[in-house]
N, C-alpha and C positions, 0 to 999 in steps of 0.2 A: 489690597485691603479686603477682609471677611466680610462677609455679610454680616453678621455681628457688630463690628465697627464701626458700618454705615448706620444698621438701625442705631444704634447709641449714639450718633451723632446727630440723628434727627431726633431723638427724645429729648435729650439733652437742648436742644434751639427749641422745640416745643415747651418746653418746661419753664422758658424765658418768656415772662410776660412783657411781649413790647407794644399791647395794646396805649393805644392814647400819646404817644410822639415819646415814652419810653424806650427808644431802642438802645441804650449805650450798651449796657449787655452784653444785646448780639453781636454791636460793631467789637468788644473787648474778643468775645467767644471765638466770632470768626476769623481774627489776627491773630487769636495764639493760636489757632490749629495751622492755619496756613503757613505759620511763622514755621512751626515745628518740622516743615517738609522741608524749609529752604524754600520760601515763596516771597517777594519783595513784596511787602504791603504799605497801602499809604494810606492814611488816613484826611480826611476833607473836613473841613469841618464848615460843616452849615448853621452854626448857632449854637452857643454853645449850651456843653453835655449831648450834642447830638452830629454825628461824625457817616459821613457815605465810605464806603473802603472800595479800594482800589488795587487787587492785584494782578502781577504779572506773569507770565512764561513766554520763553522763546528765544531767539536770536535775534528779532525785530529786522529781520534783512527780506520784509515781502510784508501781506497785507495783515489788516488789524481785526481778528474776531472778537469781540465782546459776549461774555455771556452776563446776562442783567438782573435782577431781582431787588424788590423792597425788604427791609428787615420790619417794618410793622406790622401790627394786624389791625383788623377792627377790636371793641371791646370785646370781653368776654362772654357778654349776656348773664340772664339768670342763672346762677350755678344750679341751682335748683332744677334748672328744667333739663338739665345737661344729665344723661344716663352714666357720662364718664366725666372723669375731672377734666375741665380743659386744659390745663397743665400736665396733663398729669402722661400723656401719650401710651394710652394704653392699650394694647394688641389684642384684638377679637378674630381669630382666622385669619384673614390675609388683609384685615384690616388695621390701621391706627388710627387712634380719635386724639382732638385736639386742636385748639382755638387754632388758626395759620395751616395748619396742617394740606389745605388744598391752598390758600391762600396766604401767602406762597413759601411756608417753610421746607415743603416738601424738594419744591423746583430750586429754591436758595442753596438747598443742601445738596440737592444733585449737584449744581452748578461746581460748589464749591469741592464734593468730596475728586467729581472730576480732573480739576485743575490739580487735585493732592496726588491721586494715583496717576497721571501723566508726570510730572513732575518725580516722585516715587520710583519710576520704570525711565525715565533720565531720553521720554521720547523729542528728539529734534521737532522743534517748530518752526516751520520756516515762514517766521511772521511774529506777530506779539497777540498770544491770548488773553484778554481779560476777564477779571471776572469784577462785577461792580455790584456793589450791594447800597443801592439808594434809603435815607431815613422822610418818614413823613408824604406817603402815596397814600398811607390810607386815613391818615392821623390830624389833618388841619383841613380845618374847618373850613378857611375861605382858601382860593385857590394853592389846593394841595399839590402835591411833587415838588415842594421846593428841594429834596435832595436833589432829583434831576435838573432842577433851575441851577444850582451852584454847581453844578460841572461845567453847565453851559457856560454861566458868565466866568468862572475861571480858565475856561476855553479846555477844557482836557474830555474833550468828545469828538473834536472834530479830526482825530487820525482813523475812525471807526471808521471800516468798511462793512462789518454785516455785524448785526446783533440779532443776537437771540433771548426775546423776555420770558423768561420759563414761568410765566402768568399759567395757572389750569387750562389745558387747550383739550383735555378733554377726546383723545383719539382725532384731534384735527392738527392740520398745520395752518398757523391762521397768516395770512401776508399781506392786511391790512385792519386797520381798524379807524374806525368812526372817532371826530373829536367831540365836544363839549365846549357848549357855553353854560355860564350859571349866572343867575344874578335874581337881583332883589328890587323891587321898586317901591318907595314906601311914599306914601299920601300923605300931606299933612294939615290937618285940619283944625278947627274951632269950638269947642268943649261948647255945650250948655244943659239947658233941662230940657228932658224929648218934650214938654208941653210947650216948650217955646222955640221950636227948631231955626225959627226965622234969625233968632239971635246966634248963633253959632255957624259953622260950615261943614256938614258932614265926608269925611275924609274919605269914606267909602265908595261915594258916588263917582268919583273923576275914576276911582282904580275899576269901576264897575265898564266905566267906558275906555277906558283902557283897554282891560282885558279884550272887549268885543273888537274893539279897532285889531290886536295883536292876535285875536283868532281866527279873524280875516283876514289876516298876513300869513296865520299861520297855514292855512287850506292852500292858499299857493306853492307853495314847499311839494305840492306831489307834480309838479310841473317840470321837477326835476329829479332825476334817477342817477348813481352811480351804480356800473355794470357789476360791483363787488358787493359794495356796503349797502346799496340800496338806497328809499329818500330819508330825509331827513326826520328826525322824530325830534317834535317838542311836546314837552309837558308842563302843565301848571300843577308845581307839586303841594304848593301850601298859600293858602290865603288866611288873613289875620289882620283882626281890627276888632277897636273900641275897648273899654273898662269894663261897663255896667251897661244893666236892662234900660237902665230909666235918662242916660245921656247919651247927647248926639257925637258921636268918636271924633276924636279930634288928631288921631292917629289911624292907616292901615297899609298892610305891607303885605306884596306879592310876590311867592319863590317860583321862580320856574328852570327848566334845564332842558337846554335841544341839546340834540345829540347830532355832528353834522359832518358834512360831505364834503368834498372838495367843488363841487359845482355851483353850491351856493356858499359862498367864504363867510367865517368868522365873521370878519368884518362889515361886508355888506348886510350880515346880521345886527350888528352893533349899531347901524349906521341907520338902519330903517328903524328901532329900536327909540334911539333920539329923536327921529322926526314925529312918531305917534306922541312920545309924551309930550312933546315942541306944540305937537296939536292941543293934546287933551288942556296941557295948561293955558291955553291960549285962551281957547275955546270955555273951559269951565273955570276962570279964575283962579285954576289949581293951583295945588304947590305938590308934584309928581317928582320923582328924582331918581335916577339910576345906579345901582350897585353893582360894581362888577364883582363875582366870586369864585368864576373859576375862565379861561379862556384857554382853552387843548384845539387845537388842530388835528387832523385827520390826518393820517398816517397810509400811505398807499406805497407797498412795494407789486413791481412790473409778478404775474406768478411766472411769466417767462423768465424770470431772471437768474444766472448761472447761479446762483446761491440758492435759490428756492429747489429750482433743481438738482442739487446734490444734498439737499437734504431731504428730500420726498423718499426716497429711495431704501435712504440711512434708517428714516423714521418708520418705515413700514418694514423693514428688514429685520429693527430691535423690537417693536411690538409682537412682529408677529400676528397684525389685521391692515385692514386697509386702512390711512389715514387719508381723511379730507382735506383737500385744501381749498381755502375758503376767508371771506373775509368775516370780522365780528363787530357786533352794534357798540363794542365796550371799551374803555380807552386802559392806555396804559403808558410809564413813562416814557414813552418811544415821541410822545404827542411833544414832551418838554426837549427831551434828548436832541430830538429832528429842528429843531429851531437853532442848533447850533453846528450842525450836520447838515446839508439835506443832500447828502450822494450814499448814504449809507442805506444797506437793504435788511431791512427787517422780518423776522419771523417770532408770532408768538406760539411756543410751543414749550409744552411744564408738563409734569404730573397733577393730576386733577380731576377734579368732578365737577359737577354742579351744588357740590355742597357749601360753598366761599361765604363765609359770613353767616353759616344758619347755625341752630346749636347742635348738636353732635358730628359736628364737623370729621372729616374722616378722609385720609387717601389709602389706593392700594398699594401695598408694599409691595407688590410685583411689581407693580408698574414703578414705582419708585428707584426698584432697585435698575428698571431698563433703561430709563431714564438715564442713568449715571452711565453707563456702559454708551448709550448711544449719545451723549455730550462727548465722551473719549471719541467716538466713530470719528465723529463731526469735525472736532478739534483737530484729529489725524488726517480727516481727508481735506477739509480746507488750509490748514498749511503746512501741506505736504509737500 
């Protein structure tokens, strides 16, 4: 396939706005291209009008590569503030701009136009290449990746022996990443007139001791280190409470999001979590409660491992720089994938930058175009 071909294939998925859990689109775009090579495509459906894809290459007689990507974006932001149309994928030097563009339609389209030119040149795989294109990683609100969820619970993840998320790695090869917890704690209290506070129960105060109780929880967290990801990072991203100036709230609600490690679990997060509010309402008569809205696990492949190692090699070979390897603070569907897997070895590695999500979004076409060529590498030398 031209280099022509390829760019027109990512303008073309750029120009699809699958911001906000709109993917169908891409999941139609990317089945008739695939379709068109002789590529077995299957379609998942996760609710419907919203569909993960599934295609294959190979003889299936040895191991299972997976290559992975989301078909959403974030919104589009202000058009206005955008110098180029976000739609619109438009070429500045060895630049293209455009909403997804680092995030991840650039890495999707490698992914995919790979699987087309292997396939194409009719190369032997001795093993089954996938390529998976999950909906709704960036798109829902309360605990997102349900595309990754419905692979899992239809069980069609666990033949994966190594995946690669072509998330923006940015000149790294990344071989693990930090999970996520998210939730919400909301207060609930007693309206009245601020002259007469006696009469009401202000909802703000039990979250006010909350919070303290849970930022004293939270200072412990450096007592623990992973040798990759590092410690733990929480944050209180948003607090919120009451109507008006003049009455005592009788509603407030706390966001917050750790970002976390294998050494201190999920769980035992969850679990100290319930015993602080256990307290606070005990203790303040409160009425505290907890939301879960997102729970990801922490994703750790060995960097010794025979996968990491044949592709260090590949990826510094087709760049043409040094790539780091290295773990990242950032999750990605591997966190949902691995709960249905966990012998599979993972690498994130895409075209990209640090542009994901801002407005003149933009990746390089060179690297875009090595990308494709070094997914062929990979695909040849792991089931070779």
């Amino acid at each position: 396939m031209d280099q022509q071909a390829k760019l027109d294939f990512l303008k073309q998925l750029i120009s699809i706005d699958s911001a906000g859990g709109h993917e169908e689109k891409v999941t139609q775009f990317l089945k008739d291209a695939l379709e068109k090579h002789n590529i077995q495509v299957q379609l998942v459906e996760v609710e419907p009008g919203r569909h993960d894809v599934i295609a294959k290459l190979g003889n299936g007689n040895g191991p299972t590569l997976a290559f992975e990507g989301h078909q959403d974006t974030v919104a589009l932001g202000e058009r206005d503030e955008w110098d180029h149309d976000p739609l619109g994928g438009e070429v500045v030097g060895d630049k293209i701009y455009g909403r997804g563009t680092t995030d991840m339609k650039a890495g999707l389209a490698a992914e995919a136009l790979s699987l087309m030119e292997l396939a194409d040149e009719g190369v032997e795989l001795n093993g089954t290449l996938e390529f998976i294109a999950t909906v709704a990683e960036e798109s829902s609100q309360h605990n997102h990746m349900q595309g990754a969820q419905t692979l899992v619970k239809k069980g069609l993840i666990g033949d994966v022996d190594a995946i690669i998320i072509a998330e923006p790695s940015d000149s790294q090869l990344d071989f693990a990443h930090k999970g996520s917890i998210t939730y919400k704690i909301s207060s609930i209290g007693k309206t009245a007139h601020s002259s007469m506070p006696q009469l009401g129960y202000n909802a703000i105060a039990p979250l006010v001791h909350f919070y303290n109780l849970q930022d004293e929880y939270f200072k412990t967290f450096d007592q623990a280190e992973n040798k990759y990801l590092g410690k733990t990072i929480p944050v209180v991203t948003k607090i919120d409470g009451g109507h008006q100036l003049n009455s005592v709230p009788d509603y407030a609600e706390l966001f917050a999001k750790v970002r976390t490690i294998p050494e201190i679990s999920n769980q035992e997060i969850w679990d100290h979590l319930k015993k602080i509010i256990k307290k606070v309402n005990e203790e303040d008569h409160a009425k505290l409660s907890l939301t879960v809205l997102g729970d990801k696990i922490p994703v750790v492949t060995d960097p010794d491992a025979d996968f990491i190692k044949k592709l260090h090699p590949i990826a510094e070979k087709t760049l043409k720089r040094p790539v780091k390897v290295q773990g990242v603070a950032f999750g990605t569907d591997a966190s949902e994938l691995s709960k249905g897997n966990d012998h599979f070895s993972m690498a994130v590695l895409g075209p990209g930058n640090k542009t994901a999500h801002a407005i003149n979004e933009w990746v390089s076409l060179t690297t875009y175009y090595e990308f494709i060529d070094m997914f062929d590498q990979i695909a040849k030398e792991y089931l070779k």
